[in-house]
Backbone and ligand atoms as CSV (ligand in chain L), in Angstrom:
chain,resi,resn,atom,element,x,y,z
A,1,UNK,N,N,-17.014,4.981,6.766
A,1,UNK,CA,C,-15.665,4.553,6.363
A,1,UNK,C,C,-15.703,4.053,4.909
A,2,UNK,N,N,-14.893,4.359,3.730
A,2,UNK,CA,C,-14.898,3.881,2.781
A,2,UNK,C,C,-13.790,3.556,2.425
A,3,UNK,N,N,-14.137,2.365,1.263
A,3,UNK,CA,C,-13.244,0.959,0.310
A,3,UNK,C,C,-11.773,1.197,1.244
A,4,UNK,N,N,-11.466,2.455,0.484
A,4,UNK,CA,C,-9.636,3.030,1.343
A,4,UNK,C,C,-9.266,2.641,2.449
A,5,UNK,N,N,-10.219,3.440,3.185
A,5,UNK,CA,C,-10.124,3.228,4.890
A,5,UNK,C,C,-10.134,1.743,5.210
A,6,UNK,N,N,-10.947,1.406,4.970
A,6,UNK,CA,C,-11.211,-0.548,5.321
A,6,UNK,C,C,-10.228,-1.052,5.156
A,7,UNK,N,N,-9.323,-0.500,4.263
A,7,UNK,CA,C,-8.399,-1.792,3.493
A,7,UNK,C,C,-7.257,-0.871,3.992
A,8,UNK,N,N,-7.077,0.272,4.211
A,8,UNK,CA,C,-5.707,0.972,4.859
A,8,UNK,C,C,-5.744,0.113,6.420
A,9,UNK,N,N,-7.233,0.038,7.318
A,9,UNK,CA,C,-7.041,-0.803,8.469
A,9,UNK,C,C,-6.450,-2.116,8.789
A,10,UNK,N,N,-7.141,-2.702,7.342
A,10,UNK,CA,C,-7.132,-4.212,7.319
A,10,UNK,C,C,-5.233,-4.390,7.283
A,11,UNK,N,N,-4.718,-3.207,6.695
A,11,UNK,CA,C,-2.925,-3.372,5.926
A,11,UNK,C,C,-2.923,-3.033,7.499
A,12,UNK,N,N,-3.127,-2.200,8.369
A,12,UNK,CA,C,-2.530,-1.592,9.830
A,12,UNK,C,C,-2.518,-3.060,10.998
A,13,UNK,N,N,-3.868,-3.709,10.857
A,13,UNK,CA,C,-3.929,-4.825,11.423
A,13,UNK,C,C,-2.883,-5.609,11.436
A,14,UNK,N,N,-3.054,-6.561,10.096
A,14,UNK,CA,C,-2.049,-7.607,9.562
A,14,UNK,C,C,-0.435,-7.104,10.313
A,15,UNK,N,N,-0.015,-5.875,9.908
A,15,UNK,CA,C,1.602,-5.490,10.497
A,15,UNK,C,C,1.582,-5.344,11.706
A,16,UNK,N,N,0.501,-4.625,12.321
A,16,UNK,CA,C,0.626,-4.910,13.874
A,16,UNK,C,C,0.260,-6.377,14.548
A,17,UNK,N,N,-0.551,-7.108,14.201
A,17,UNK,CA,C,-0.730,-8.048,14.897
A,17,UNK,C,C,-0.706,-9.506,13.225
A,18,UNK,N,N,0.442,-9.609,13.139
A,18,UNK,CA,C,0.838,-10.651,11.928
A,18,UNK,C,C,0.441,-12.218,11.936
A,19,UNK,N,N,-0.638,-12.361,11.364
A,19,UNK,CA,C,-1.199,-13.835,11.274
A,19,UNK,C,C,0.446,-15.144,10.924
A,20,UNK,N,N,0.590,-16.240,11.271
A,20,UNK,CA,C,1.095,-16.845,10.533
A,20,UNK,C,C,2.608,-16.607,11.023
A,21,UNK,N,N,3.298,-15.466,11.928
A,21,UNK,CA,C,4.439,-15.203,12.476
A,21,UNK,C,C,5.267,-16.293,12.959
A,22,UNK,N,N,6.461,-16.818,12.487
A,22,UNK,CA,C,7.592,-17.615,12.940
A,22,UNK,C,C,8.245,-18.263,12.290
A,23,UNK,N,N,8.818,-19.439,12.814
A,23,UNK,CA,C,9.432,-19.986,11.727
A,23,UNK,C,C,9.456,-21.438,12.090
A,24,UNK,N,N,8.968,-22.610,11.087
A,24,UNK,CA,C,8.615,-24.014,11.033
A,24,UNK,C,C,9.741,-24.446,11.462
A,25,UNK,N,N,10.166,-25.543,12.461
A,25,UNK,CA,C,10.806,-26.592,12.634
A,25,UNK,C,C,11.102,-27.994,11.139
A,26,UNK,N,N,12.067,-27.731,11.312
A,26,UNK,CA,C,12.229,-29.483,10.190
A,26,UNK,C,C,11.330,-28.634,8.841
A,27,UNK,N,N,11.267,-27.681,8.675
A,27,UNK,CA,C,10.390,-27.564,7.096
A,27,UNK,C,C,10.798,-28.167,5.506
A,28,UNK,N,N,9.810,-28.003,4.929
A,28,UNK,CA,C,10.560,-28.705,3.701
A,28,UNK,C,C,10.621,-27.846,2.426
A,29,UNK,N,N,10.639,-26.262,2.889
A,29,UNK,CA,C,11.879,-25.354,2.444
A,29,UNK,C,C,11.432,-24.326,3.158
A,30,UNK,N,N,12.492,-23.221,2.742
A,30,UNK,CA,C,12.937,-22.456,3.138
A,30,UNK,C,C,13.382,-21.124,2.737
A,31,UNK,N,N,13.068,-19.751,2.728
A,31,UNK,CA,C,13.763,-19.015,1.398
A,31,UNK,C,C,13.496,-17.689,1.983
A,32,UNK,N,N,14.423,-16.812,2.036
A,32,UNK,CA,C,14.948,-15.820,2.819
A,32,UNK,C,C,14.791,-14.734,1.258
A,33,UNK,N,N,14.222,-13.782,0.928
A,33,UNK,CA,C,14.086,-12.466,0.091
A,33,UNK,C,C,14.675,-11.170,0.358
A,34,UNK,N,N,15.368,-11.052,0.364
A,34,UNK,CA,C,15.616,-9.331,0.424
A,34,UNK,C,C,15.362,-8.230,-0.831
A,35,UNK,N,N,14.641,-7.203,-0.398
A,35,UNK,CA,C,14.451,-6.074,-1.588
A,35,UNK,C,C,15.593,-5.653,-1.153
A,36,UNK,N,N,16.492,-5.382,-2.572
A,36,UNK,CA,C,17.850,-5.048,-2.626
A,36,UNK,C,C,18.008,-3.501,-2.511
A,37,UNK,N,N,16.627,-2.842,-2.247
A,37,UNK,CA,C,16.353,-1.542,-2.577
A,37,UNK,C,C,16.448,-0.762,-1.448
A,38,UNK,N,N,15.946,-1.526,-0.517
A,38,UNK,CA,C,15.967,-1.207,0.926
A,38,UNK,C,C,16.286,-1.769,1.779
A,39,UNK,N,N,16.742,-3.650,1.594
A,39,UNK,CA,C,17.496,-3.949,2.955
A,39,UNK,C,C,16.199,-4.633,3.389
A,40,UNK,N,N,14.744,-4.804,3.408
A,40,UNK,CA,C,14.047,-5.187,3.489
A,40,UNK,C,C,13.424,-6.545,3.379
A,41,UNK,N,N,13.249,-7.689,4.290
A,41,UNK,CA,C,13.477,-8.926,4.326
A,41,UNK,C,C,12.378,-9.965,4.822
A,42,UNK,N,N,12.495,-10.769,3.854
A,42,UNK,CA,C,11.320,-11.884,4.270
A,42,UNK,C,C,11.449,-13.353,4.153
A,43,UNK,N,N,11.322,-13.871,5.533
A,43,UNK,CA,C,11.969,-15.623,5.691
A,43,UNK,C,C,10.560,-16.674,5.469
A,44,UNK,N,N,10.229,-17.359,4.392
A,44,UNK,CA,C,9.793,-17.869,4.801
A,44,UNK,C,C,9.526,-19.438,4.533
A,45,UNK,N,N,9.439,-20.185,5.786
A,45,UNK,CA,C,9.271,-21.610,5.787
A,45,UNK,C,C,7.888,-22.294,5.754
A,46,UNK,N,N,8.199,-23.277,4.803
A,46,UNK,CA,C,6.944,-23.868,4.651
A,46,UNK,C,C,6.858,-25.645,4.655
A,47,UNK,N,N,5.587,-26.181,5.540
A,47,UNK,CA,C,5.866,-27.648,5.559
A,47,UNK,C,C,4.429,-28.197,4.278
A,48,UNK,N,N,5.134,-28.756,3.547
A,48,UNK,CA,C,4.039,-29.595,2.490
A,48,UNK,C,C,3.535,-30.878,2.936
A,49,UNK,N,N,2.193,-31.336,2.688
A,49,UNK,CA,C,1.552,-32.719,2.839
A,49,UNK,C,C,1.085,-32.876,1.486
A,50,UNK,N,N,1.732,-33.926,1.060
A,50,UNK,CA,C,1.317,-34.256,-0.375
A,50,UNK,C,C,1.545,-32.807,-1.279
A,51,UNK,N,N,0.445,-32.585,-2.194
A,51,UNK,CA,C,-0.061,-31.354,-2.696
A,51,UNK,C,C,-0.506,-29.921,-1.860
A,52,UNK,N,N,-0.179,-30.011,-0.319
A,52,UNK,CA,C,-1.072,-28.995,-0.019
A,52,UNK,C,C,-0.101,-28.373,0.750
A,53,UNK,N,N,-0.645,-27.383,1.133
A,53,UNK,CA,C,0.889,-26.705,2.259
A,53,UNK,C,C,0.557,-26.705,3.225
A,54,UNK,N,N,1.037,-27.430,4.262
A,54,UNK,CA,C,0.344,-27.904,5.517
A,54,UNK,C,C,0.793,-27.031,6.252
A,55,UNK,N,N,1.784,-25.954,6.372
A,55,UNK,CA,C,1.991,-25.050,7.550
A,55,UNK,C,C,2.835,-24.263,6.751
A,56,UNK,N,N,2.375,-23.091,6.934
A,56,UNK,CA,C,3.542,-22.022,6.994
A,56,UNK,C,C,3.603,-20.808,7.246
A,57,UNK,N,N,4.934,-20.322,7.716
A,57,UNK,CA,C,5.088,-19.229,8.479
A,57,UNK,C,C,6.464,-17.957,7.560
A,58,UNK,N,N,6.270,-16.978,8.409
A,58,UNK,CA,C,7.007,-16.142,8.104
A,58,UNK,C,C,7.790,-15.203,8.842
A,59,UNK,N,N,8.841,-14.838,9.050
A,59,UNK,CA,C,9.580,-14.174,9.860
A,59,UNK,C,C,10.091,-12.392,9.084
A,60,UNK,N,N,10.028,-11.423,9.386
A,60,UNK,CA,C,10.749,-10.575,8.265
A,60,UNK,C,C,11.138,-9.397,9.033
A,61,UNK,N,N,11.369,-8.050,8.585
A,61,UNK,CA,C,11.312,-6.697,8.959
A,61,UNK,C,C,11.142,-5.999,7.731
A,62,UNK,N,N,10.783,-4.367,7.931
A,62,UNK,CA,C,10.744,-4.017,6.964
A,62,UNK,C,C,9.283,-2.855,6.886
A,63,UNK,N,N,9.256,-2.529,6.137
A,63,UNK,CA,C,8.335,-1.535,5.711
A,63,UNK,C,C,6.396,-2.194,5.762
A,64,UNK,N,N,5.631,-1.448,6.206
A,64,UNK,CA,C,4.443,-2.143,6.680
A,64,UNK,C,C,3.549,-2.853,5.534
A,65,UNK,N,N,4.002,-2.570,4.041
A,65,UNK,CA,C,3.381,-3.469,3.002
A,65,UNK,C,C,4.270,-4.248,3.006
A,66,UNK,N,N,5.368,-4.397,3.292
A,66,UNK,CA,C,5.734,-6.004,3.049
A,66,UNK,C,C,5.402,-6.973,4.314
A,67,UNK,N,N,5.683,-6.155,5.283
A,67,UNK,CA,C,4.933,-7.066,6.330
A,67,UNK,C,C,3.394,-8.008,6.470
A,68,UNK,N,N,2.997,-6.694,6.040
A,68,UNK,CA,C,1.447,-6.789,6.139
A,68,UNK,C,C,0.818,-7.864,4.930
A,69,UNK,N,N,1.456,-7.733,3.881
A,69,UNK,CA,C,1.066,-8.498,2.208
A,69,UNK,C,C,1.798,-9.961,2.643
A,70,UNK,N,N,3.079,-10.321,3.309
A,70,UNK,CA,C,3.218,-11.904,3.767
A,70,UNK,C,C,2.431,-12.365,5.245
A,71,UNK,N,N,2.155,-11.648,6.106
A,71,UNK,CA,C,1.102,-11.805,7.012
A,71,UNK,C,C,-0.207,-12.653,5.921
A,72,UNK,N,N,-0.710,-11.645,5.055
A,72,UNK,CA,C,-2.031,-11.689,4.499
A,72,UNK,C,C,-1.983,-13.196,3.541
A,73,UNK,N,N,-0.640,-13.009,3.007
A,73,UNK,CA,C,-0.308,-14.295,1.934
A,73,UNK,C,C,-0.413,-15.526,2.649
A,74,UNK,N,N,0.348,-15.630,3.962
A,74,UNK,CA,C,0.523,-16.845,5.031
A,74,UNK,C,C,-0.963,-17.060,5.410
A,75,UNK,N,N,-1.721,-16.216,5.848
A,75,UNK,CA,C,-3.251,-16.863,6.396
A,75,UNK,C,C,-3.765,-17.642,4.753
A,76,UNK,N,N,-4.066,-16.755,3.833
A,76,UNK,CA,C,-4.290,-16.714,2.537
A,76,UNK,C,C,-4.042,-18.784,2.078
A,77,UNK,N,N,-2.844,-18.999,2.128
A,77,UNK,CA,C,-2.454,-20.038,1.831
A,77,UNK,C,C,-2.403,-20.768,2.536
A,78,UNK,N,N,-2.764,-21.190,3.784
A,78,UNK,CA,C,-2.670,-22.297,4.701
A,78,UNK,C,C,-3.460,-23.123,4.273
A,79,UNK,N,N,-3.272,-24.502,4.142
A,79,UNK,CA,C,-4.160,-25.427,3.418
A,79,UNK,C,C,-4.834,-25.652,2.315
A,80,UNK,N,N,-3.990,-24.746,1.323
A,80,UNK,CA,C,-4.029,-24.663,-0.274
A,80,UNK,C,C,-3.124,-25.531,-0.694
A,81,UNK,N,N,-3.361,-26.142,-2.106
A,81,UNK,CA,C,-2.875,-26.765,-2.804
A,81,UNK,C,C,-1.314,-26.023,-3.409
A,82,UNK,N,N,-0.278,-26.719,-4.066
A,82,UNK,CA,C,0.233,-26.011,-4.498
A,82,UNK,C,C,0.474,-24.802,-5.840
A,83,UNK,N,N,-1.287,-25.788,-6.480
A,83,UNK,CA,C,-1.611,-25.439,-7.672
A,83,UNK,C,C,-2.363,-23.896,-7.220
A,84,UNK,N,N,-3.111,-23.812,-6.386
A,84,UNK,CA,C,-3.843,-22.805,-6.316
A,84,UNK,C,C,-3.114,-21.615,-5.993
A,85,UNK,N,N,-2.326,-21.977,-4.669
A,85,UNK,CA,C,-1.070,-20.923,-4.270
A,85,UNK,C,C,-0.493,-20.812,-5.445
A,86,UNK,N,N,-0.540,-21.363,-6.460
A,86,UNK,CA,C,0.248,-20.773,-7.844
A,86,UNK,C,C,-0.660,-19.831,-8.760
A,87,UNK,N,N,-2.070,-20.215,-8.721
A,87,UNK,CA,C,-3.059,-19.464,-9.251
A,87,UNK,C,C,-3.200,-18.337,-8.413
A,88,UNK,N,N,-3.191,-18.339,-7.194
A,88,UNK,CA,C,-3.704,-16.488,-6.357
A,88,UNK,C,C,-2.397,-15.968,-6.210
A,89,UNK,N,N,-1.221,-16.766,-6.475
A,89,UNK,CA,C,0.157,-15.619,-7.001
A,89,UNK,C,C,-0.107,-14.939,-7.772
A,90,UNK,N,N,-0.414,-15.843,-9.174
A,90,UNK,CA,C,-0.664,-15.312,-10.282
A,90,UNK,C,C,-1.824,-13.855,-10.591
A,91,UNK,N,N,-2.724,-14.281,-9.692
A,91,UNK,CA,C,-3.673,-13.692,-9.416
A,91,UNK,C,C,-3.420,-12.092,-8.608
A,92,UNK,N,N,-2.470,-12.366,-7.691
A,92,UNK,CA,C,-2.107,-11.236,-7.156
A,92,UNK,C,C,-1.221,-10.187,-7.874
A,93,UNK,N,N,-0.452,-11.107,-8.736
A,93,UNK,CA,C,0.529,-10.501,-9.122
A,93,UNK,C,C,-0.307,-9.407,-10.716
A,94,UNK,N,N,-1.058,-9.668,-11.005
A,94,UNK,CA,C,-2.344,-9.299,-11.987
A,94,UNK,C,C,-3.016,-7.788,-11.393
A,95,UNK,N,N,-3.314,-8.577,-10.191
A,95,UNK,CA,C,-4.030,-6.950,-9.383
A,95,UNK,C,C,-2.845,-5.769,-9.427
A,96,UNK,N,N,-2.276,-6.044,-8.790
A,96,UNK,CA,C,-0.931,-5.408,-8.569
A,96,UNK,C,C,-0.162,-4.722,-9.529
A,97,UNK,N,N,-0.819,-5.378,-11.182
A,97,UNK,CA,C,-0.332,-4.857,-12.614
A,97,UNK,C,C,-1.025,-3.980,-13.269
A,98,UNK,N,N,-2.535,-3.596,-12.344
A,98,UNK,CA,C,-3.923,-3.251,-12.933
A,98,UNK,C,C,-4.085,-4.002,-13.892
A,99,UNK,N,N,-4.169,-5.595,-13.936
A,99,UNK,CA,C,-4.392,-6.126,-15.312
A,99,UNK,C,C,-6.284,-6.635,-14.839
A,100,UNK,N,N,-6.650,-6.628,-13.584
A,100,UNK,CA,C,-7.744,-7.001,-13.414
A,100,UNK,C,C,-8.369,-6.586,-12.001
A,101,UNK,N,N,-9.547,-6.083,-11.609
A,101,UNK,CA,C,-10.333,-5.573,-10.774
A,101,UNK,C,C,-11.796,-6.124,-10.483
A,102,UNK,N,N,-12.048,-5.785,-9.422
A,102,UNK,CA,C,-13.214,-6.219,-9.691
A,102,UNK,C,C,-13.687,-7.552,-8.102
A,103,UNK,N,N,-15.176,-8.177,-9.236
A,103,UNK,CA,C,-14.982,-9.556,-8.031
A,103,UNK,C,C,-14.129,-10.396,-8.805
A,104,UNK,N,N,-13.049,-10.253,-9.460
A,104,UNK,CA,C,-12.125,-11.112,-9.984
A,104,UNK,C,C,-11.035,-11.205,-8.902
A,105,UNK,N,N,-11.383,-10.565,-7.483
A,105,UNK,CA,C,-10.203,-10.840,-7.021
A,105,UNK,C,C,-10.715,-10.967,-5.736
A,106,UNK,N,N,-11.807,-11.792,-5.579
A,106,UNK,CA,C,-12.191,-11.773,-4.333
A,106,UNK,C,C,-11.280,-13.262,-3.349
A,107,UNK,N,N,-11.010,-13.902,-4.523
A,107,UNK,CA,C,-10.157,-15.192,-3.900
A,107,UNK,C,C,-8.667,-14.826,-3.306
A,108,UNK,N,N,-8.571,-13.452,-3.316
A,108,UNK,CA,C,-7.213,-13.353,-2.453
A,108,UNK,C,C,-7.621,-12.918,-0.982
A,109,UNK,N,N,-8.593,-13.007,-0.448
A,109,UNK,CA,C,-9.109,-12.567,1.139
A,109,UNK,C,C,-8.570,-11.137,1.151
A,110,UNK,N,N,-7.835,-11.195,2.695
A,110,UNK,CA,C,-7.248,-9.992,2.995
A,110,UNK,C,C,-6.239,-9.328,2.410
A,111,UNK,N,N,-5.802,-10.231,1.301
A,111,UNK,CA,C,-4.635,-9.384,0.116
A,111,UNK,C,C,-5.114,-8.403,-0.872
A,112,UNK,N,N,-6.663,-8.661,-0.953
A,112,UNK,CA,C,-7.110,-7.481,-1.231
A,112,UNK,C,C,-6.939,-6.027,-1.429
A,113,UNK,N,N,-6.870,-5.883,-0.075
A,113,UNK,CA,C,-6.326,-4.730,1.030
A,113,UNK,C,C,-5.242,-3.542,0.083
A,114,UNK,N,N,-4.537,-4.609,-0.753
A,114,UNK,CA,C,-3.164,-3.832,-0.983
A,114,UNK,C,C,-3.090,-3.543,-2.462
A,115,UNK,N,N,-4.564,-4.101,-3.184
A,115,UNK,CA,C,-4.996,-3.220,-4.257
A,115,UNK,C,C,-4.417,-1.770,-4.919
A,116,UNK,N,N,-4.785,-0.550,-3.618
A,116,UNK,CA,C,-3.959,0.328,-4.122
A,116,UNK,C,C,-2.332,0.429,-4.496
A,117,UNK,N,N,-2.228,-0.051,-3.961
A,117,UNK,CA,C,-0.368,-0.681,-4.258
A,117,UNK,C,C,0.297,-0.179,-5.434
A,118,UNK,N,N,-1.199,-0.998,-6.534
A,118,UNK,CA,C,-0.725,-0.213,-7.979
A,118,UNK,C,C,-0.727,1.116,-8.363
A,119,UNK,N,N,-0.935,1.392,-7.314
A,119,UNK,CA,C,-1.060,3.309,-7.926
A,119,UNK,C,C,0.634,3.619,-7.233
A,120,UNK,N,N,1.358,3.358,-7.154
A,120,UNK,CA,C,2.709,3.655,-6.221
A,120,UNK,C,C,3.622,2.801,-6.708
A,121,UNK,N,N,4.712,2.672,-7.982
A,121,UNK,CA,C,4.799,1.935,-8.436
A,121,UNK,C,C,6.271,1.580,-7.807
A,122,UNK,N,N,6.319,2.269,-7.065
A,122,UNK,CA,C,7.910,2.006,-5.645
A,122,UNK,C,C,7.776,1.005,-5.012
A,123,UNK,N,N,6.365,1.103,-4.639
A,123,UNK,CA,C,5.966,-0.253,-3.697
A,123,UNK,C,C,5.913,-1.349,-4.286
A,124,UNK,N,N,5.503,-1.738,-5.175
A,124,UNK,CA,C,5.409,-2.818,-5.773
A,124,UNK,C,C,5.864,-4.492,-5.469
A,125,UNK,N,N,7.604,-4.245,-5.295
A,125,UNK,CA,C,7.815,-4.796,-4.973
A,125,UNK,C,C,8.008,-5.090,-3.853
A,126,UNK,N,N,7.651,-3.777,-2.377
A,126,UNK,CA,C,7.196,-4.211,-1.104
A,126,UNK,C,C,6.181,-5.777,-1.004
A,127,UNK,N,N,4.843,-5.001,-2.000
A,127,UNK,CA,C,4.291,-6.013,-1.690
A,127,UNK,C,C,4.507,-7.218,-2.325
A,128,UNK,N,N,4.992,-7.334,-3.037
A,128,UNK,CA,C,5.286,-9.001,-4.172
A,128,UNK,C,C,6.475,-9.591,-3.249
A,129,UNK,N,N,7.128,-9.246,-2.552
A,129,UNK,CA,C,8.216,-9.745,-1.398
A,129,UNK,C,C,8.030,-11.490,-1.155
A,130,UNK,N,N,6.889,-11.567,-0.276
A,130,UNK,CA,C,6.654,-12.465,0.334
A,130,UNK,C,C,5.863,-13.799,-1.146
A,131,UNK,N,N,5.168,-12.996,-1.772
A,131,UNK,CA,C,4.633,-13.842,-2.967
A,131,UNK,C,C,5.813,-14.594,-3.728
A,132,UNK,N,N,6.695,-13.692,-3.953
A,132,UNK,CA,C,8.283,-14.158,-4.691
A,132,UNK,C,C,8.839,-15.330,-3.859
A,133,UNK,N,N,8.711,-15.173,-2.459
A,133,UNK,CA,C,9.280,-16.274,-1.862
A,133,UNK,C,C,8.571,-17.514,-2.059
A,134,UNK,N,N,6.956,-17.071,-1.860
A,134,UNK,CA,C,6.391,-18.943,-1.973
A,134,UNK,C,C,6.538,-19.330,-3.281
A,135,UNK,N,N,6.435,-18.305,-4.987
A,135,UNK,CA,C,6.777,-19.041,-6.121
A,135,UNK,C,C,8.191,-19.625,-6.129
A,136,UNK,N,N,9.396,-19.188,-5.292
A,136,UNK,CA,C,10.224,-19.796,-5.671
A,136,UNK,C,C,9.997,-21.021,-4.751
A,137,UNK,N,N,9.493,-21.196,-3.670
A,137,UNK,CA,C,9.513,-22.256,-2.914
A,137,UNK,C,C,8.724,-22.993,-3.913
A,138,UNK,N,N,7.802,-22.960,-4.558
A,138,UNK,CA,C,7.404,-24.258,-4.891
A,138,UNK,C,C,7.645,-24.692,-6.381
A,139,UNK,N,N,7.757,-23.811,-6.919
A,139,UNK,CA,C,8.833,-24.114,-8.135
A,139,UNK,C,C,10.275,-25.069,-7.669
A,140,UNK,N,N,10.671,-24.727,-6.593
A,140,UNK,CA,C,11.791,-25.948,-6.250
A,140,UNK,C,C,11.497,-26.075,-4.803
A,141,UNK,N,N,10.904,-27.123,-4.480
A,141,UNK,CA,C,11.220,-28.176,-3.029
A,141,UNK,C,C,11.624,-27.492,-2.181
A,142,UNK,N,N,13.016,-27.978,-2.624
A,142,UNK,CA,C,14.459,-28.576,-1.891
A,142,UNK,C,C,15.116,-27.219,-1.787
A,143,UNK,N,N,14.050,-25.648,-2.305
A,143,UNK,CA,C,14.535,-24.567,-1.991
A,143,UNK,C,C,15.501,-24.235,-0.851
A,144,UNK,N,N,16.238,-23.891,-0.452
A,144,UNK,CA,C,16.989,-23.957,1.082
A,144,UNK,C,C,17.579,-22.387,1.062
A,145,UNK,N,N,17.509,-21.647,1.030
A,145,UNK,CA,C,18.609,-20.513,1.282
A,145,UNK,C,C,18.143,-19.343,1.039
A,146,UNK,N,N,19.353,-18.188,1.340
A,146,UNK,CA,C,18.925,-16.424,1.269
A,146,UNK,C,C,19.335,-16.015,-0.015
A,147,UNK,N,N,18.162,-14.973,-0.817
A,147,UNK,CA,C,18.734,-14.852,-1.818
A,147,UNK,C,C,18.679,-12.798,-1.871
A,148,UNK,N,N,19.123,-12.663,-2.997
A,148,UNK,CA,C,18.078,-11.522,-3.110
A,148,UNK,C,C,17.431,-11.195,-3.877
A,149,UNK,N,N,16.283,-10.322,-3.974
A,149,UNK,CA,C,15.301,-10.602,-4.577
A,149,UNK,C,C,15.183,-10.029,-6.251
A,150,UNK,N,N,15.435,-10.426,-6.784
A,150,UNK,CA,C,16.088,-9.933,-8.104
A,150,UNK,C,C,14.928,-10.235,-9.715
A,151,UNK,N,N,13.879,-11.199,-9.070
A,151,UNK,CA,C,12.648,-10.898,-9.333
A,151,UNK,C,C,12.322,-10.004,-10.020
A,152,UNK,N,N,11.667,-9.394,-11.248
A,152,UNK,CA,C,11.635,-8.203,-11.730
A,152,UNK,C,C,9.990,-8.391,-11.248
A,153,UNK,N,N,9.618,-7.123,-11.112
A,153,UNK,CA,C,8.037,-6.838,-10.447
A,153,UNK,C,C,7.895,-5.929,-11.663
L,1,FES,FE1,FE,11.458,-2.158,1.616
L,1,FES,FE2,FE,8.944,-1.920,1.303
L,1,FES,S1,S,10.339,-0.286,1.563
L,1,FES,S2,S,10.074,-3.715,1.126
């Protein structure tokens, strides 16, 4: 099996069986994405302790890289700081640009996976979906609502 295959499984996994699936009680935000392109949608709530993100989940539909890339993001970030979840955004959002390869990207775990991404430049913003939601969540709190995703990728 090679690099492809591994990481086409690892994307088949995550959408069929989605780490991190639901949606937080009492959270302390909240932020609903739609790709305006397709109707394609991603909810997600998150509870903070201090600096760190103490829980969070995701609810969505949609095409199997966006599923699969906020599955991967939600395990990814559980019990990260908010600084770091700002660094492996950043970080992801880099791979995703071909701006960097390599073991430069071994700190995104199973987001890995969606590397090829950049060769398909339709998808793109499949996969940046769920990433768009946690930068806006933590850029503002008190985030609360549905937007759409207007984000340029
Ligand atoms: Fe809609 Fe992928 S085709 S997010």
């Amino acid at each position: 099996m090679n690099l492809d295959e591994v990481y086409q499984e690892l994307l088949l996994d995550h959408y069929k069986s989605p780490r991190c699936k639901g949606v937080l009680l009492n959270p302390d935000g909240k932020v609903d994405l739609h790709n305006p392109l397709c109707g394609d949608q991603i909810s997600l709530t998150v509870k903070f302790s201090n600096d760190e993100i103490a829980n969070i989940a995701f609810t969505g539909h949609g095409c199997s890289i966006s599923q699969a890339a906020a599955s991967m993001m939600s395990e990814l970030l559980q019990g990260k700081s908010k600084l770091e979840a700002q660094r492996l955004s950043a970080l992801f959002r880099r791979m995703i640009r071909s701006e960097i390869d390599g073991a430069a990207l071994n700190d995104l775990g199973d987001a890995i996976a969606l590397e090829g991404v950049k060769k398909h430049s339709a998808r793109i913003k499949c996969a940046l979906l769920a990433w768009d939601c946690i930068d806006r969540l933590i850029s503002d709190p008190a985030t609360s609502g549905s937007f759409r995703n207007e984000i340029p990728s």
